[in-house]
C-alpha angles and dihedrals in degrees: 000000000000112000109263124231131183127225125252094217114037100019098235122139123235148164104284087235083062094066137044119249113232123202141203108231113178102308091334136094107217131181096259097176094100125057087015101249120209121240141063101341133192130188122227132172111249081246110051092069098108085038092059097045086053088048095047092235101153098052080048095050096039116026129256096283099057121097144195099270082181113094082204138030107288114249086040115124 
């Protein structure tokens, strides 16, 4: 049985292999899948990017002071 995340946008739960981990790194939100970073992680699909921004999960999931260190939407090639 594979471990089980949910996602920081739309709430659903999926295998951890499904979404991409986030981490806070200093003041800045990076892409942490792979290679796997340490530090305060959250999982998000590929395709809840825009949903999360609208939600204000980030903020939620990181604190105010956190921001996108990503100059496009993480997953994207």
């Amino acid at each position: 049985m594979n471990p089980q995340r949910t996602c920081i946008a739309c709430r659903a739960r999926c295998d951890q292999a499904d979404l991409v981990r986030l981490v806070r790194v200093g003041d800045l939100i990076v892409d942490g899948t792979s290679p796997r970073l340490p530090g305060r992680g959250a999982y998000l699909h590929a395709g809840c990017f825009d949903l999360a921004q609208r939600r204000g999960a980030f903020r939620r999931a990181f604190g105010p002071a956190a921001r996108l260190g990503a100059t496009r939407p993480v997953g994207d090639p």
